[in-house]
PDB file of the backbone (N, CA, C, O) and the ligand in Angstrom, with CONECT records:
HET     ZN  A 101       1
ATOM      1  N   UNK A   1      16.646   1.325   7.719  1.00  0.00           N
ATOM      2  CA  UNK A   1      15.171   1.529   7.744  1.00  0.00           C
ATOM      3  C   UNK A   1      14.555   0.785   8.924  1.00  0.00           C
ATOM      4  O   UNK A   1      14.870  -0.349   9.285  1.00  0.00           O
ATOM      5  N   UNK A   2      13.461   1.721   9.580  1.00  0.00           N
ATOM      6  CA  UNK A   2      12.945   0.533  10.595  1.00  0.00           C
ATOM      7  C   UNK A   2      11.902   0.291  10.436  1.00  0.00           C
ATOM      8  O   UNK A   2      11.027   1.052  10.026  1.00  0.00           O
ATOM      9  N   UNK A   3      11.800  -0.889  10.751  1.00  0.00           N
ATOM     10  CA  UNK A   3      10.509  -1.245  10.902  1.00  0.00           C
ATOM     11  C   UNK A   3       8.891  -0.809  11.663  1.00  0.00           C
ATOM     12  O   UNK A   3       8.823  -0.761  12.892  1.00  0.00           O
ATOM     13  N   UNK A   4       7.452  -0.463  10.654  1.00  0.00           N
ATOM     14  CA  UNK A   4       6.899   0.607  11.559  1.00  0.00           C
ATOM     15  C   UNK A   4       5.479  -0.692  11.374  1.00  0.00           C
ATOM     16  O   UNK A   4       5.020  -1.213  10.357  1.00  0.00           O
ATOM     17  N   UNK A   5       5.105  -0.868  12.878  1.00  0.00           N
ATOM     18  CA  UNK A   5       3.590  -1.865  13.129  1.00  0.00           C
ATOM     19  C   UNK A   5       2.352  -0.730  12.618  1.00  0.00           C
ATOM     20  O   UNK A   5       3.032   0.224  12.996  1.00  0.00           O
ATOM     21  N   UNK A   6       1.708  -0.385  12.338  1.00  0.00           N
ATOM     22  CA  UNK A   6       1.150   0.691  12.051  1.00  0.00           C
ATOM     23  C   UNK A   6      -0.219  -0.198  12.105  1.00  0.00           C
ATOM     24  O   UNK A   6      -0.289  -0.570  10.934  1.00  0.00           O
ATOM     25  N   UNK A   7      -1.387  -0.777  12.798  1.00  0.00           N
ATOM     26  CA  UNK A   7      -2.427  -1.177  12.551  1.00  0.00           C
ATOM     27  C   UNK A   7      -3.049  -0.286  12.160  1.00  0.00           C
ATOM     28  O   UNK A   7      -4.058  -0.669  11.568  1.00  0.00           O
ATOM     29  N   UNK A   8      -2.863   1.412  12.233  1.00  0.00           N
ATOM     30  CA  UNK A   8      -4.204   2.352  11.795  1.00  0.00           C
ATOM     31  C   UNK A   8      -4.045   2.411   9.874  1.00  0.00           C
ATOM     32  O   UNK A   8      -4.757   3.058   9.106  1.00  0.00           O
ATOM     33  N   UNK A   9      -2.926   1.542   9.543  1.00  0.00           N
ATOM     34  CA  UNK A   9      -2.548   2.244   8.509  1.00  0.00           C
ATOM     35  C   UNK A   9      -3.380   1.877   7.196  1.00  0.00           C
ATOM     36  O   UNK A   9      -3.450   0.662   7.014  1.00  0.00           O
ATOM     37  N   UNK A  10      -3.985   2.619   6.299  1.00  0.00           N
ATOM     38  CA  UNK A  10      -5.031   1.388   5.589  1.00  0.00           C
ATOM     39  C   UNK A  10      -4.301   0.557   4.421  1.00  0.00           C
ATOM     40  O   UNK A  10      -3.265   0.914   3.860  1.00  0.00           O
ATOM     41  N   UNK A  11      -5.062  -0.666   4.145  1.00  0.00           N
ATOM     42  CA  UNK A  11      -4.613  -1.286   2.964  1.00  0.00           C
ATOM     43  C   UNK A  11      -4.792  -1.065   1.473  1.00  0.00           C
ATOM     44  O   UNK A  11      -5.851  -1.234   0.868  1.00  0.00           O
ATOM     45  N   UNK A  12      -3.863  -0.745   1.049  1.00  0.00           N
ATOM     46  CA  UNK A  12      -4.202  -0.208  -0.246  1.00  0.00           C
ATOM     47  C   UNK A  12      -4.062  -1.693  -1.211  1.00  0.00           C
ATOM     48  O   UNK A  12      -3.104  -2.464  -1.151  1.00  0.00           O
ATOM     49  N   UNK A  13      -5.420  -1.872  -2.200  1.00  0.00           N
ATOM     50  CA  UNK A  13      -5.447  -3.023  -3.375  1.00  0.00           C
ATOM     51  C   UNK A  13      -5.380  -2.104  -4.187  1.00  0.00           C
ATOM     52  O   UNK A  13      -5.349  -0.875  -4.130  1.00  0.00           O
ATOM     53  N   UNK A  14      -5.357  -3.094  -5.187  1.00  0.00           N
ATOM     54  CA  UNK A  14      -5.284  -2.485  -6.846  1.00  0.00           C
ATOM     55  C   UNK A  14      -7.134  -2.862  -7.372  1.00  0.00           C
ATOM     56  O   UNK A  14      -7.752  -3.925  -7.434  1.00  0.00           O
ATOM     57  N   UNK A  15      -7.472  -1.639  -7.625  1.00  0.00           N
ATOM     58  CA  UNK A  15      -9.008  -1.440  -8.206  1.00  0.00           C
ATOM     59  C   UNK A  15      -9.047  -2.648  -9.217  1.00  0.00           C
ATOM     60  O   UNK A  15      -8.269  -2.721 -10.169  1.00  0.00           O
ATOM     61  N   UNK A  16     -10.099  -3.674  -8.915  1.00  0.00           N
ATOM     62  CA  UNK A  16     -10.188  -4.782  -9.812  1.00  0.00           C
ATOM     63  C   UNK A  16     -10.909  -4.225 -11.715  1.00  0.00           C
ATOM     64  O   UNK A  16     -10.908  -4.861 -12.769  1.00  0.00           O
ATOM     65  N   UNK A  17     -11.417  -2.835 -11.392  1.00  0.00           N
ATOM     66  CA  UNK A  17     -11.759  -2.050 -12.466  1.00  0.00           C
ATOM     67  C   UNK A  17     -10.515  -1.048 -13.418  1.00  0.00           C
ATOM     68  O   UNK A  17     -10.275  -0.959 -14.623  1.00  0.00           O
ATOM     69  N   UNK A  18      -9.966  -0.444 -12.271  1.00  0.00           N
ATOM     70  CA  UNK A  18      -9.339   0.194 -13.424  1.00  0.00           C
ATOM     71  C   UNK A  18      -7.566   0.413 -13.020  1.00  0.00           C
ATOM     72  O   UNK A  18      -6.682   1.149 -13.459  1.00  0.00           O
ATOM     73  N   UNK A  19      -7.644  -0.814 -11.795  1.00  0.00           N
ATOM     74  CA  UNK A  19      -6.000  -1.484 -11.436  1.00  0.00           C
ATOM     75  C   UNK A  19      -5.270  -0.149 -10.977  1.00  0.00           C
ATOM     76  O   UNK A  19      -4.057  -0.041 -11.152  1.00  0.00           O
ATOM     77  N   UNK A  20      -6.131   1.031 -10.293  1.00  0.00           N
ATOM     78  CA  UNK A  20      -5.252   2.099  -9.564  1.00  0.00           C
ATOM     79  C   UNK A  20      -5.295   1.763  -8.144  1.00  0.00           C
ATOM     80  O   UNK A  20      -5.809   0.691  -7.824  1.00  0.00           O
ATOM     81  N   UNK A  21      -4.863   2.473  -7.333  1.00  0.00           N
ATOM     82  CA  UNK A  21      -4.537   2.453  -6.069  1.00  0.00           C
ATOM     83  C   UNK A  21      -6.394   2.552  -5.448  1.00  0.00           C
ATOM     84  O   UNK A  21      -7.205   3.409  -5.796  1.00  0.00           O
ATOM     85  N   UNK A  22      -6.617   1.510  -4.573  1.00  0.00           N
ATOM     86  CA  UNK A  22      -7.963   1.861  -3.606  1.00  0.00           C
ATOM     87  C   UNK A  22      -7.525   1.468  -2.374  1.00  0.00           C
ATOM     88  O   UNK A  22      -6.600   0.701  -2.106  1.00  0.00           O
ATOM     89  N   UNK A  23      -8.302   2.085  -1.612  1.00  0.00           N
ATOM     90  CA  UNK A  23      -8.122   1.546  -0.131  1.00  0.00           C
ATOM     91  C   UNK A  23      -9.260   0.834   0.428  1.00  0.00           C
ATOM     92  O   UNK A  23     -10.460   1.107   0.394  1.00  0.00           O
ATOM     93  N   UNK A  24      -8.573  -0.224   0.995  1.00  0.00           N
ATOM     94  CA  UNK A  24      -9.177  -1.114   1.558  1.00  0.00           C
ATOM     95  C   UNK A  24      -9.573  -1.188   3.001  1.00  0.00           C
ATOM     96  O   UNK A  24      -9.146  -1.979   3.841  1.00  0.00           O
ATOM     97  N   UNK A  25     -10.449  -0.245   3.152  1.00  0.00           N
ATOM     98  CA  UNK A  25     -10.722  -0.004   4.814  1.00  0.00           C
ATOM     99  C   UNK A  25     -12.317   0.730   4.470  1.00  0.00           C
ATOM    100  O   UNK A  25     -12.773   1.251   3.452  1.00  0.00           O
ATOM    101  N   UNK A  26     -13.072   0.401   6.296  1.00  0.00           N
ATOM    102  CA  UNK A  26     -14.204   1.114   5.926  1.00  0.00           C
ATOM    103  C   UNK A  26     -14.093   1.971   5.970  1.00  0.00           C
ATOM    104  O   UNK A  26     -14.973   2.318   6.757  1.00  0.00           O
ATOM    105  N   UNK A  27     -13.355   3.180   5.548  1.00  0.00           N
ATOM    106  CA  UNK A  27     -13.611   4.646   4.968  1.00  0.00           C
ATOM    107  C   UNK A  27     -13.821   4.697   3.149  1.00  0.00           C
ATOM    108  O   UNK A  27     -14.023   5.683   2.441  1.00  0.00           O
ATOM    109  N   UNK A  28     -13.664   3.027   2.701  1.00  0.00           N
ATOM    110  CA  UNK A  28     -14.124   3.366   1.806  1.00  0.00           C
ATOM    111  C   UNK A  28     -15.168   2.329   1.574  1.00  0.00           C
ATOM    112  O   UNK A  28     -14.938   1.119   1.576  1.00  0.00           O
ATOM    113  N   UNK A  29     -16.442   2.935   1.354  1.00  0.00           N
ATOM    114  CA  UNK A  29     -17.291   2.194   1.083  1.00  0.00           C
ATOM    115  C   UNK A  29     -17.396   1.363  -0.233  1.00  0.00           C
ATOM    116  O   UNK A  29     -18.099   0.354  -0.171  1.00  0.00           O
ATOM    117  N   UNK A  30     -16.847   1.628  -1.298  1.00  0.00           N
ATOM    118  CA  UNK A  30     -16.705   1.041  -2.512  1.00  0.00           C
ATOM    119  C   UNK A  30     -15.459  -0.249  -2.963  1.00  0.00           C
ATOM    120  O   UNK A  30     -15.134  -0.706  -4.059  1.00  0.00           O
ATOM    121  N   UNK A  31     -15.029  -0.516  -1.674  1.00  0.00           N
ATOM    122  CA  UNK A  31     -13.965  -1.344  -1.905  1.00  0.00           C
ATOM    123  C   UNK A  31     -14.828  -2.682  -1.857  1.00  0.00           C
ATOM    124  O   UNK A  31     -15.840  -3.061  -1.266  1.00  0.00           O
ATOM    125  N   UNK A  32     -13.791  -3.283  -2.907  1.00  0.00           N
ATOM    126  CA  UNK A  32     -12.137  -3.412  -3.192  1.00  0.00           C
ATOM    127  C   UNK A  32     -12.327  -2.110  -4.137  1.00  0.00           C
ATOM    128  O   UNK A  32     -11.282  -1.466  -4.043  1.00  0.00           O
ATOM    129  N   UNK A  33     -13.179  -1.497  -4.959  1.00  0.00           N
ATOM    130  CA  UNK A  33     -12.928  -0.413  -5.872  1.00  0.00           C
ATOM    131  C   UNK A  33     -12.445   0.738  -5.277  1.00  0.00           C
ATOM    132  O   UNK A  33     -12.630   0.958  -4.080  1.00  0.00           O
ATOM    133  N   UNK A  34     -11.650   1.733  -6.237  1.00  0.00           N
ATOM    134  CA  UNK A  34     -11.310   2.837  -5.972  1.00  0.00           C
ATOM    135  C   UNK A  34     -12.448   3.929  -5.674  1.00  0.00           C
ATOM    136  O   UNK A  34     -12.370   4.969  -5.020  1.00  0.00           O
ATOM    137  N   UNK A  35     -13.570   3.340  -6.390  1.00  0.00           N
ATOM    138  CA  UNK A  35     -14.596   4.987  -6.303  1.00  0.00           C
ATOM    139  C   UNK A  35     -16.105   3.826  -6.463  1.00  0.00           C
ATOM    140  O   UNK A  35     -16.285   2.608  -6.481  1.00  0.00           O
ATOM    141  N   UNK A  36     -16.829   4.892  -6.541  1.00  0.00           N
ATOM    142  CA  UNK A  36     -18.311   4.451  -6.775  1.00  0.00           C
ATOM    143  C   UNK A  36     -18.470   4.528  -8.328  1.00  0.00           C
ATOM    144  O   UNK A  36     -19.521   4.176  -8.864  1.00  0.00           O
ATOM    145  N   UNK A  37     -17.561   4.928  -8.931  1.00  0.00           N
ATOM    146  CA  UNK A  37     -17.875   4.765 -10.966  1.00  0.00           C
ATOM    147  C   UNK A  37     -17.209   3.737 -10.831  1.00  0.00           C
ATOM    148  O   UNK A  37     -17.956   2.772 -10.998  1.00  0.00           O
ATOM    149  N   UNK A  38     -16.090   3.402 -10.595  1.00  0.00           N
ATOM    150  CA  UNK A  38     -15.410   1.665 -10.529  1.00  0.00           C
ATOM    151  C   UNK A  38     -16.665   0.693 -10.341  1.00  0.00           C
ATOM    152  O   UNK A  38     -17.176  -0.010 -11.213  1.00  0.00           O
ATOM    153  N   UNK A  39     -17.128   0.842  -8.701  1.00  0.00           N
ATOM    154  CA  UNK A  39     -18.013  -0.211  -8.711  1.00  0.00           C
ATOM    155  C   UNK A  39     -19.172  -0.295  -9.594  1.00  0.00           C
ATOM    156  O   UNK A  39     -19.370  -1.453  -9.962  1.00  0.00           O
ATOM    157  N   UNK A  40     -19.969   0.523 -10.033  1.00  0.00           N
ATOM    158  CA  UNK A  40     -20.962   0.801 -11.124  1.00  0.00           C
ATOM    159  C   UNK A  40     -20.470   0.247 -12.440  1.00  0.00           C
ATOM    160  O   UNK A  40     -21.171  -0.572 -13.034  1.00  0.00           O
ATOM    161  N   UNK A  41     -19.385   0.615 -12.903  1.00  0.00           N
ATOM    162  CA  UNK A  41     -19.250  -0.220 -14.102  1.00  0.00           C
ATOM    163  C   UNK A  41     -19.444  -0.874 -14.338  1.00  0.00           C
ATOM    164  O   UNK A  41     -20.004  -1.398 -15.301  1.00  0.00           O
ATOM    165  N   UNK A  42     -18.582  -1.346 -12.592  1.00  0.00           N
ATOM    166  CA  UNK A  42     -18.077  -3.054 -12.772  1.00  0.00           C
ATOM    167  C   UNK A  42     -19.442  -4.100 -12.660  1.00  0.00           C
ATOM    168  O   UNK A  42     -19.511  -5.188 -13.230  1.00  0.00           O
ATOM    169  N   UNK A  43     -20.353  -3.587 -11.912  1.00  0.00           N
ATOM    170  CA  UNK A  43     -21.371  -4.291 -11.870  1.00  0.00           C
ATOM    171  C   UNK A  43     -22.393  -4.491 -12.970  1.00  0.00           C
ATOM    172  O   UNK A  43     -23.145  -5.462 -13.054  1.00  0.00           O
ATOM    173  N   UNK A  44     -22.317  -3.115 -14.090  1.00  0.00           N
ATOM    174  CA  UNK A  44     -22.535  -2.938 -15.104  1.00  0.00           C
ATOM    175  C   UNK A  44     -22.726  -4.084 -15.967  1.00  0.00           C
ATOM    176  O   UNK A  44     -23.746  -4.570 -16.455  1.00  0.00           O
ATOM    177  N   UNK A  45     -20.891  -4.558 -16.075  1.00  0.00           N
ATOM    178  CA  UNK A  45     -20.722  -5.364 -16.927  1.00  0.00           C
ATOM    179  C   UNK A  45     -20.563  -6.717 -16.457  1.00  0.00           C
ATOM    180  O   UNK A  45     -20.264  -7.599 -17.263  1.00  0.00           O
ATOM    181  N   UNK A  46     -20.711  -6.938 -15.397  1.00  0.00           N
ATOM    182  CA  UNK A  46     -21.194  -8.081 -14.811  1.00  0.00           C
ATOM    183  C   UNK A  46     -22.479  -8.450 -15.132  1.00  0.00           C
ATOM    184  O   UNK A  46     -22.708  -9.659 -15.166  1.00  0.00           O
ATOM    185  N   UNK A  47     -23.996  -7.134 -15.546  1.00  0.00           N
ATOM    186  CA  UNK A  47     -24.965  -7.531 -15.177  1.00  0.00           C
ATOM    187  C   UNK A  47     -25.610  -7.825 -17.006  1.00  0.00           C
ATOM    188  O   UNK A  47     -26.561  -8.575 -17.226  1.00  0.00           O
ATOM    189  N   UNK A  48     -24.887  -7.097 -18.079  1.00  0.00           N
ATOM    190  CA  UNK A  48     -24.874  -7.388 -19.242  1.00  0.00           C
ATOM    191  C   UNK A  48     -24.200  -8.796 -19.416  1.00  0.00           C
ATOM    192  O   UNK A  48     -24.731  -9.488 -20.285  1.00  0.00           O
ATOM    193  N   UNK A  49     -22.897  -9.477 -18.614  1.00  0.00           N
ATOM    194  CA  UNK A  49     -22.732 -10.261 -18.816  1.00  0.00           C
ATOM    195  C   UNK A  49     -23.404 -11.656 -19.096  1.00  0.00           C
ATOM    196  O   UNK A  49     -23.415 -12.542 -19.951  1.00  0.00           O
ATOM    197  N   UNK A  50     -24.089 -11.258 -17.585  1.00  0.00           N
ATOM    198  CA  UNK A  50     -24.653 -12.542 -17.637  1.00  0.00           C
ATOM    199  C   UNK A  50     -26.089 -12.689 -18.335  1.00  0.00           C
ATOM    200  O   UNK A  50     -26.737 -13.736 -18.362  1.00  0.00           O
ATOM    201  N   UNK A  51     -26.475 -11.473 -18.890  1.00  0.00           N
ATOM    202  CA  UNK A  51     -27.544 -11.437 -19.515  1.00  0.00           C
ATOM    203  C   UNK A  51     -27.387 -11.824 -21.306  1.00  0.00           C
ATOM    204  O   UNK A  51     -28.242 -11.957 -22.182  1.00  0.00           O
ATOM    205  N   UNK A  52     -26.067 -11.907 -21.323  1.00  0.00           N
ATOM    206  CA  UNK A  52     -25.829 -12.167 -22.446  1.00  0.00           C
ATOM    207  C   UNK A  52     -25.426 -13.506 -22.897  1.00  0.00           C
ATOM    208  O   UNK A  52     -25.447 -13.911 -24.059  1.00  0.00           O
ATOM    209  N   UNK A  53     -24.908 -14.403 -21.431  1.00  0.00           N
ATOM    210  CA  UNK A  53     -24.567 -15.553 -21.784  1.00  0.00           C
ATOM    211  C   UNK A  53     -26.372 -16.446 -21.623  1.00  0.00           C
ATOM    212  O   UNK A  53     -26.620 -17.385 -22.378  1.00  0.00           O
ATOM    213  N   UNK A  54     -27.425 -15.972 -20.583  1.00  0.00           N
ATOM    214  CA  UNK A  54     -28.613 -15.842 -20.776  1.00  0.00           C
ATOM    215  C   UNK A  54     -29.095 -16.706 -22.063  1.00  0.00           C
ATOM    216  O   UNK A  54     -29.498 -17.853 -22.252  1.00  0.00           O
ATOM    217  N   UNK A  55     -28.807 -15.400 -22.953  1.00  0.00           N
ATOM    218  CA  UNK A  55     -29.735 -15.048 -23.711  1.00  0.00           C
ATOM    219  C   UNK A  55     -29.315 -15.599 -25.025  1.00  0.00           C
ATOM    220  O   UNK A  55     -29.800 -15.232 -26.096  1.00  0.00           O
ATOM    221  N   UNK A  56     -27.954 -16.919 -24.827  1.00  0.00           N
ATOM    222  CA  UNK A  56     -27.032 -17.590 -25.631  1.00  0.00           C
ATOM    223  C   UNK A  56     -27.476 -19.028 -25.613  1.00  0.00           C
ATOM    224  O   UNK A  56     -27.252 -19.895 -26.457  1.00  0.00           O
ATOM    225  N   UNK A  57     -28.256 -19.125 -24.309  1.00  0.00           N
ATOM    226  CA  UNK A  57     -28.115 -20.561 -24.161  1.00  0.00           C
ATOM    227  C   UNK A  57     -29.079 -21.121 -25.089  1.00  0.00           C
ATOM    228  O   UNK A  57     -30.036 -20.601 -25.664  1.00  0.00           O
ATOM    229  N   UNK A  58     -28.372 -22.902 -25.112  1.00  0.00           N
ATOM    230  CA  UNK A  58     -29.226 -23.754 -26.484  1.00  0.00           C
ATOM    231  C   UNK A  58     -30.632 -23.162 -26.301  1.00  0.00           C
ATOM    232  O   UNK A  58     -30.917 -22.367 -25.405  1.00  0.00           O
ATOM    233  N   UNK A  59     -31.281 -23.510 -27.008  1.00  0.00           N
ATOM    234  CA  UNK A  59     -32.896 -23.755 -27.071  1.00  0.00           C
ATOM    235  C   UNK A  59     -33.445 -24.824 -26.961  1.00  0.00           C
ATOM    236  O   UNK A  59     -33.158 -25.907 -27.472  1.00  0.00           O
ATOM    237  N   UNK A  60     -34.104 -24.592 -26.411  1.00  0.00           N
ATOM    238  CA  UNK A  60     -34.931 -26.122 -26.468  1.00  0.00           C
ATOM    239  C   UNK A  60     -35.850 -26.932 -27.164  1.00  0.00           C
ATOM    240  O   UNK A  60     -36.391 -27.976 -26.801  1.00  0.00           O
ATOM    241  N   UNK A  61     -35.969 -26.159 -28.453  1.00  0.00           N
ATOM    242  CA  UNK A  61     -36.349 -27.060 -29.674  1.00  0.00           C
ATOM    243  C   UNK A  61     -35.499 -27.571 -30.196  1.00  0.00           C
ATOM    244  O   UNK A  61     -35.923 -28.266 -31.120  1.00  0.00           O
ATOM    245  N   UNK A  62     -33.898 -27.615 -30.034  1.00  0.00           N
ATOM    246  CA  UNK A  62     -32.664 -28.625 -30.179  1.00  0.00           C
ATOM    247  C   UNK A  62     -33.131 -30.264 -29.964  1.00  0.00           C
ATOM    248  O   UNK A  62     -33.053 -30.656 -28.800  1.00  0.00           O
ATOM    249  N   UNK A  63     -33.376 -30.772 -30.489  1.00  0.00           N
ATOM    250  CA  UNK A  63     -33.764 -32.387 -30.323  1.00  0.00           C
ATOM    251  C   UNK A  63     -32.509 -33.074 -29.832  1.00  0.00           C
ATOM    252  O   UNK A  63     -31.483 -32.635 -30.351  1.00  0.00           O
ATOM    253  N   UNK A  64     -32.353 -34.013 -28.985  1.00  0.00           N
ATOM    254  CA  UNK A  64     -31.214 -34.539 -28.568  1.00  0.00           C
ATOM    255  C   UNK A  64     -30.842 -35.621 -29.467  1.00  0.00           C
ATOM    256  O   UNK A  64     -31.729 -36.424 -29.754  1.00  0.00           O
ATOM    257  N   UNK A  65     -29.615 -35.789 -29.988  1.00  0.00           N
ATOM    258  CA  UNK A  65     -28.873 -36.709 -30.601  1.00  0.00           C
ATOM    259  C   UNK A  65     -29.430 -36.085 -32.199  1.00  0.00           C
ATOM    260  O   UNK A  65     -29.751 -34.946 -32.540  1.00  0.00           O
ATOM    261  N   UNK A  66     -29.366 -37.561 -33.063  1.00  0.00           N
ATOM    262  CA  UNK A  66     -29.777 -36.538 -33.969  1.00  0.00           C
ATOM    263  C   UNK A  66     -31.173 -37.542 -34.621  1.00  0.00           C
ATOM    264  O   UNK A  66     -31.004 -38.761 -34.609  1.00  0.00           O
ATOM    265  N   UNK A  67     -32.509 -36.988 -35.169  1.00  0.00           N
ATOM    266  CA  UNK A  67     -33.488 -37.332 -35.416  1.00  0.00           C
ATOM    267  C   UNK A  67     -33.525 -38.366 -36.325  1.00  0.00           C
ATOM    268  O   UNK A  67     -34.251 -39.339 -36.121  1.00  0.00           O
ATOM    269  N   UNK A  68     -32.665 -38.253 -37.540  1.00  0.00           N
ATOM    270  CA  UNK A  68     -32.350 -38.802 -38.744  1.00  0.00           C
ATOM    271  C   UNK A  68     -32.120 -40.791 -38.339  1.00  0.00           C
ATOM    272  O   UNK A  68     -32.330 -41.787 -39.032  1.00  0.00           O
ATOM    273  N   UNK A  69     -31.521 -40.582 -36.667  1.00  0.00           N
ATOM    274  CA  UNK A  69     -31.429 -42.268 -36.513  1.00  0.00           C
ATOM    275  C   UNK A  69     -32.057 -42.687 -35.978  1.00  0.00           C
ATOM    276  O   UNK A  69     -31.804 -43.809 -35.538  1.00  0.00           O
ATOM    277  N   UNK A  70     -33.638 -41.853 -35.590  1.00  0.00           N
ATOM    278  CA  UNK A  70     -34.762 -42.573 -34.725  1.00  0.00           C
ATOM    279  C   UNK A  70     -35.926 -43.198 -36.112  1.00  0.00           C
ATOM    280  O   UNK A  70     -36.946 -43.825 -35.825  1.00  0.00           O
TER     281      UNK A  70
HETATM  282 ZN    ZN A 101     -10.953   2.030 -10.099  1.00  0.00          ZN2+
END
């Protein structure tokens, strides 16, 4: 087998969405994703994510330590 330098050749990753083949070059605008529904998802559930850890955090009528020893 020989060895081939190929700089035109593109890089193919694995879609961080749905782990198929994408290419990694600007002919594709959606990379590292395979497609534009990859990236949409993915941002999707990125954007529920963090709206959910949000919408988790303590409250702030939590009194610090506990009241019972003031
Ligand atoms: Zn994908």
């Amino acid at each position: 087998m020989s060895q081939q330098e190929s700089g035109a050749k593109p890089r193919i990753v694995s879609c961080p969405r749905c782990g198929g083949k994408s290419i990694y070059a600007p002919s594709n605008p959606f990379r590292p994703f395979c497609s534009e529904r990859c990236k949409n998802l993915d941002l999707g559930a990125w954007a529920s994510e963090s709206f959910r850890v949000e919408s988790e955090a303590p409250a702030d009528d939590q009194p610090f330590g506990d009241p019972r020893l003031q």
